[in-house]
N, C-alpha and C positions, 0 to 999 in steps of 0.2 A: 564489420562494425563501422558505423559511422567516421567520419572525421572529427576529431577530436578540437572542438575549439577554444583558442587560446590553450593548447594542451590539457585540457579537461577532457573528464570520461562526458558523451552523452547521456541524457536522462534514457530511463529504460522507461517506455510505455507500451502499456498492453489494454488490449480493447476487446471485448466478445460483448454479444449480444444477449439479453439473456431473459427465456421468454415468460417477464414476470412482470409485475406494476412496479414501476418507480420507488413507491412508499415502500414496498416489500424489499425492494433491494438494499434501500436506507437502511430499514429495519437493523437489515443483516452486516452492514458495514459501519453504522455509527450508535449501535451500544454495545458493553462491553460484551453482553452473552453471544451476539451476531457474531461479533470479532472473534469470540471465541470458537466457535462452530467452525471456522474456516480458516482464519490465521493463527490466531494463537491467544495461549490464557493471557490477560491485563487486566486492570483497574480503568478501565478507561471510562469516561463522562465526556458528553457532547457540551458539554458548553467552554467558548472559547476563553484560552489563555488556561486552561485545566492541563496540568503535568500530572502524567501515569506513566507507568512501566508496563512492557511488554514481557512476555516471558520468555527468552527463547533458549536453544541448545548452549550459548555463550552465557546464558543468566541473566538477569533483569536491564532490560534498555530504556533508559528514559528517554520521554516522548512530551512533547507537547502541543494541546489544538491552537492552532495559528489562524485559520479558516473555516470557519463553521456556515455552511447556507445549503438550511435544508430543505426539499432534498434533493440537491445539486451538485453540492462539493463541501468535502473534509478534505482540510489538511492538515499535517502536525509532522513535527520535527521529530526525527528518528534516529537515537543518540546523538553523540555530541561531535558528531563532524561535519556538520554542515547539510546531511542531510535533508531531503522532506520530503513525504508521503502526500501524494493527494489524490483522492480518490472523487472522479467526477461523473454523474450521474445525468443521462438523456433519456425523456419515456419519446417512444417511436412506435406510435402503435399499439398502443397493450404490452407494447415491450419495453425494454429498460439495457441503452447502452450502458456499459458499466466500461470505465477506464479508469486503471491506476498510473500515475507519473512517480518514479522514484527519481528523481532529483537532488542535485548538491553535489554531485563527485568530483571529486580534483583530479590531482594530477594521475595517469595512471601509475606510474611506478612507486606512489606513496604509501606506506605502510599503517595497515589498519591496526592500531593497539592491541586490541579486545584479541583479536583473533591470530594476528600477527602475518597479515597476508597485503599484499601488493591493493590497493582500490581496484587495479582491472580485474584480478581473480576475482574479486568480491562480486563487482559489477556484473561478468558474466555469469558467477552461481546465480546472484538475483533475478538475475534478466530470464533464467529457466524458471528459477524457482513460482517468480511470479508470475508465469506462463500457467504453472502447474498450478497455482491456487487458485488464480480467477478462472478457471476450466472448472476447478474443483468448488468455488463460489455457484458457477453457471449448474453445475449439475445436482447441489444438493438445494438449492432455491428451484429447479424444475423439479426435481422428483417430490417436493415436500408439495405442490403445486396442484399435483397431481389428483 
């Protein structure tokens, strides 16, 4: 893991290539049915300063769009510690980088409420987890492609 600056966790970024149009990847990352396909059920609406809940195995997380410019970058805050999500978008080709930034984590020995775990436990489930879903972004946008 990175060096911790100022004793904060690093932001977790993940990057794959994913060989679809730009617009199509929007699609799938900024409405709520997109979001639901791949990450999880929400209420979610692209238009900025719009607060929605995610759904997840801990229960409803609230979120807010912070950064809307489409179709480039969403970002929105992801419960209530500091958090935020942004997901940024590069067409290369006929293709479409796709990278997500999880951002905001403090200190690591800080204790996450909701869940009741350390921020570096957290950090590192995310850091896989979000490995595993933009993989899993990348292959259901290529096989639907098809």
């Amino acid at each position: 893991m990175e060096k911790y600056a100022k004793g904060k966790l690093p932001d977790i970024r993940r990057t794959v290539e994913i060989n679809s149009k730009v617009e199509r990847v929007w699609q799938a990352v900024a409405t709520s049915e997109g979001l639901a396909n791949w990450l999880m059920p929400n209420d979610f609406q692209p238009e900025l300063g719009y607060e929605f809940t995610l759904k997840t195995q801990f229960g409803l997380v609230p979120c807010k769009v912070t950064e809307l410019d489409p179709p480039k970058r969403l970002s929105f805050t992801w419960d209530d510690f500091g958090w935020q999500v942004t997901f940024e978008l590069k067409e290369i080709g006929g293709k479409t980088e796709f990278t997500v930034i999880h951002s905001g984590w403090g200190e690591p020995d800080a204790i996450i409420p909701r869940v009741q775990q350390k921020q570096s436990v957290i950090r590192e489930t995310l850091d896989i987890g979000w490995g595993h879903l933009t993989e899993g972004l990348r292959g259901k946008l290529e096989k639907d492609d098809e």
